[in-house]
N, C-alpha and C positions, 0 to 999 in steps of 0.2 A: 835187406833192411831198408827201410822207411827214410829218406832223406832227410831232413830236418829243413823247415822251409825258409828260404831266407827272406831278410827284412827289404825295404827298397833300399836304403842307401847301402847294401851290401851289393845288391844288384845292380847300384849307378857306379859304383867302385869297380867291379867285375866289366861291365861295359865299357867302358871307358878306360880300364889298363888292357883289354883286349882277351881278354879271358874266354876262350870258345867254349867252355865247361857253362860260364854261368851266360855266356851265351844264349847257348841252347837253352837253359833252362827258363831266362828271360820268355823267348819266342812261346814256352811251351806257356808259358805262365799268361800271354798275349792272347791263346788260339785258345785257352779255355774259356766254357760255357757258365764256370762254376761264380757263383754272384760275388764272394769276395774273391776271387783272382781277378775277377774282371774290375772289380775297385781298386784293386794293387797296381795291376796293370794301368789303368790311368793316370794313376798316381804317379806312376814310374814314371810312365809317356809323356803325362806332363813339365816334369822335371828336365829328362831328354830334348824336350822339345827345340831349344836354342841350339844341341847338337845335329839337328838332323836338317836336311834338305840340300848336301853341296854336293850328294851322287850325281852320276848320269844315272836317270832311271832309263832304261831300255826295255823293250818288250818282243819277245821273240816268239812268232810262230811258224807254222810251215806245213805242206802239205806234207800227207803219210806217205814216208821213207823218205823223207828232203834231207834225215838225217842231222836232227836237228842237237841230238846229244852228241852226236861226235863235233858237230860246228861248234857247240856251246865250250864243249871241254875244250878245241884247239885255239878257241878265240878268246876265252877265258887265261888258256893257260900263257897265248901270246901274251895277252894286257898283266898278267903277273909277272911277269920275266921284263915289260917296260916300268914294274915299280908302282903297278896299281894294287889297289886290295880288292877282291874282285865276291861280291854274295850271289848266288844261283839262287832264286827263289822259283822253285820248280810246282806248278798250281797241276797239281792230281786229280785223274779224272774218279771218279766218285762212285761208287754204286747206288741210287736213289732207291735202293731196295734194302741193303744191306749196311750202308754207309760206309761199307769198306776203300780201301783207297791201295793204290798199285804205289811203295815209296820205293822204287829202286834206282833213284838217283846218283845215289854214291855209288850201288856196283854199276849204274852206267860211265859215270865220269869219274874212275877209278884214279886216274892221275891227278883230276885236278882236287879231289875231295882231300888228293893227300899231299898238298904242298900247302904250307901255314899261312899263306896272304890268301886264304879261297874258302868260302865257306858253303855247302850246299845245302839247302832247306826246304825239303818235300814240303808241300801245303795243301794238305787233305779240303776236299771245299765238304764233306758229307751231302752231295748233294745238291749244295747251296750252291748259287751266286753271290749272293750277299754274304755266306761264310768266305767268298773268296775276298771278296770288296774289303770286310774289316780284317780279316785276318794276314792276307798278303799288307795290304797298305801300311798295317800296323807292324807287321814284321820289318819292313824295308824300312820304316824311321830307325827300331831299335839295329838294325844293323848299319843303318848312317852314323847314328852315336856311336857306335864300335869303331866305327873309322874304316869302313868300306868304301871306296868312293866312286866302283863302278858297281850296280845291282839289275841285275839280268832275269828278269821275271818272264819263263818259260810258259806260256800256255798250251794247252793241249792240240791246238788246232781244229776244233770242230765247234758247232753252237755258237755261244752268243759268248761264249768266255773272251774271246779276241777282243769283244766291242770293252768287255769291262776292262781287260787290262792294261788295251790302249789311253783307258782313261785315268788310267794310273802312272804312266809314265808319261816320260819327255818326247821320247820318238821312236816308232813300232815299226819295228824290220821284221818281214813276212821272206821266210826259204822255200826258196821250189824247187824243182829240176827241169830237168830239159830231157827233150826225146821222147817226149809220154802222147804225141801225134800233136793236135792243136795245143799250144805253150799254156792256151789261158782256159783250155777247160780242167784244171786240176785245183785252179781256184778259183776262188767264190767272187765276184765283181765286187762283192760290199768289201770283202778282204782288201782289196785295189784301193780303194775308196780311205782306206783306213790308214795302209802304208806309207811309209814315208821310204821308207827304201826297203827293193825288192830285191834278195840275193841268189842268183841262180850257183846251186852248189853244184861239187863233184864237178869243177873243170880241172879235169884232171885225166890222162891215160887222151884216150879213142873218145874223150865225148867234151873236148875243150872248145870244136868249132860248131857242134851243140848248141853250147852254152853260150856262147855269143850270138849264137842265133834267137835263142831265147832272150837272150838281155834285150835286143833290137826291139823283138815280139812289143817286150811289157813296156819299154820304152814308148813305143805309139799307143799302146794299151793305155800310160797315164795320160796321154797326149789327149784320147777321147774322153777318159772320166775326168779325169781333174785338170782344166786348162792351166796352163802354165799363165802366173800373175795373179791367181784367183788366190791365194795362199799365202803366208810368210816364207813358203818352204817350197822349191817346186820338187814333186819325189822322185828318184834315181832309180833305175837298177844298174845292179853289178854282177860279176861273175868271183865265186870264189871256191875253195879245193881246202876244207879240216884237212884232209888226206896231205895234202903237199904245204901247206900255208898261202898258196896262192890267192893274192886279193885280200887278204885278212886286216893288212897295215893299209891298205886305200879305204876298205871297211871304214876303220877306227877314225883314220884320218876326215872322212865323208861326216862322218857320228862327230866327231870333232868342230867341223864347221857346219853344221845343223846347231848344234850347240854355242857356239859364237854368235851364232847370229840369231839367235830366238833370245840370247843373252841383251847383246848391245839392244834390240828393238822393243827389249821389253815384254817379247812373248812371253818367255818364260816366267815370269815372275805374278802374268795374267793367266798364264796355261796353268799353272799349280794351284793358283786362288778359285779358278771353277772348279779345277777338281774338287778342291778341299768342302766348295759348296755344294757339290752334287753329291759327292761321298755322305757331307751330314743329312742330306734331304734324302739320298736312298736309305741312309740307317733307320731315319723319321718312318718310313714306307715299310720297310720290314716290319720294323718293332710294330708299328699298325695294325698293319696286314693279320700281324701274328693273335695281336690283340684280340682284330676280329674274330676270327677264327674260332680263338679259344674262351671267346665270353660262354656264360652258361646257356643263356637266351636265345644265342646265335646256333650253340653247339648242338642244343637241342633239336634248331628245326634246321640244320644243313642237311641232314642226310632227305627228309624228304622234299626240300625245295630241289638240289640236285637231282633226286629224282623226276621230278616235275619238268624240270627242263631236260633235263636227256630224252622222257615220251613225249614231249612237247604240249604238252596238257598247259604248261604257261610258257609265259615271255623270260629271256633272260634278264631284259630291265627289270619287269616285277618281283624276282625272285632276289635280283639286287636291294631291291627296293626294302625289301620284307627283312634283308637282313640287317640292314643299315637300320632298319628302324627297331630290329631285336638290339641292336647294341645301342642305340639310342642317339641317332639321326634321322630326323625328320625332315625328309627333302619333298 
């Protein structure tokens, strides 16, 4: 049977007494397409708004097998056992074919999904970048109004997603391993570039003086890309073990004084007001983009300008040119 939809001040009541039921339902009411949810959801978000902003926003990726769902659930479930309320906002890779999406976050972090300060929320992007951009971003306010006050936005590790979700949060920790021959061919240098701290997992058993050998590696790794003093933040690596806890409480504690001190100097307060502008000027770019796209004028002659430019019969500028002037820009 058919839910019955709620009002918004039922749904700022439910958020704000903690309610994971209308919770959920809030986020699903956020991630949809449909024209009045999407005016509810504003609505809502606007109201929210004075509650949201006092999480650590964190941003976690990793190379494939770094093992990034058992680090999330043992460092998630540490920070709920110190008294934190802890949101997984887990961004799904997508099928650009099908728009289907892999959600198996909860039977991945089966413990932490089931302890009551933890909430874990798949974020299908369909596709998109820009459905990650509004959707995550807008999910992590309403779970700061819930009264989360750590949110851990999981990327998938490949593409360009890394770049957007770094620019969603406070400070982006990238997991590797160690042992894989060269420490720094397993990630990408733009990845380096992005990190603020680098976490070599799995020290733990036969591969602990591994992993400090890797920590050494990426240590002079940031030494060459990002000099030390160029920054508010010079970035770290560390060594740590979901398997044993090891390293997990220097983690927190490191995330800790990143946070103190982007606090006192005012980063912070400057880091969240770009994003907040670049967030509105990428929505500006989509909804555009989308505009163009789907004018009549434009819809018309896409298929044979594209043609045109794939056998090279025109320029890409003019075929630009011709469609900017079907939607009615005259450059």
């Amino acid at each position: 049977m058919k839910r019955p939809n709620l009002t918004t001040d039922e749904y700022i009541e439910g958020i704000r007494g903690h309610d994971r039921a209308i919770l959920g339902r809030a986020i699903t009411l956020v991630e949809s397409n449909n024209a009045e949810h999407r005016r509810q959801a504003q609505e809502l978000l606007r109201i929210l708004l004075p509650d949201t902003g006092g999480a650590h926003r964190i941003g976690i990726s990793g190379v494939p097998g770094a093992g990034k769902s058992t680090f999330i659930e043992a460092f998630g479930g540490r920070l709920v056992e110190q008294g934190h309320r802890v949101a997984v906002l887990a961004v799904d890779p997508s099928s650009t074919r099908t728009k289907g999406s892999i959600l198996g976050d909860k039977t991945r972090m089966e413990q932490l999904s089931a302890m009551d300060e933890a909430f874990i929320r798949p974020s299908p992007t369909g596709g998109s970048l820009g459905g990650v951009g509004r959707k995550t971003r807008e999910t992590m306010m309403v779970c700061e109004a819930a009264g989360f006050d750590v949110i851990l936005v999981e990327t998938v590790g490949v593409g360009q997603s890394e770049t957007l979700v770094a620019d969603m949060v406070d400070i982006f920790l990238v997991l590797v391993l160690a042992g894989a021959g060269d420490e720094l061919q397993g990630i990408k240098r733009g990845i380096l570039e992005l990190a603020d701290i680098v976490a070599v997992n799995k020290a733990d058993g036969d591969n602990i003086n591994a992993t400090q050998i890797a920590r050494a590696e990426y240590e002079r790794a940031f030494q060459l890309f990002r000099p030390p003093g160029h920054a508010p933040w010079d970035p770290h690596a560390v060594v740590c073990s979901a398997l044993t806890g090891l390293g997990l409480d220097d983690l927190w504690a490191l995330i800790e004084d990143h946070r103190r001190m982007i606090t006192t100097n005012g980063e912070l307060t400057e880091k969240r007001s770009r994003q907040r502008l670049r967030w509105m000027w990428s929505m500006v770019d989509d909804a555009v983009m989308e505009g163009v796209r789907s004018h009549p004028d434009v819809s018309s002659r896409l298929s044979g300008l594209e043609t045109e430019v794939l056998a090279g019969t025109t320029t890409a500028t003019a075929a630009a040119e011709a469609i900017l002037r079907a939607f009615g820009i005259d450059r």
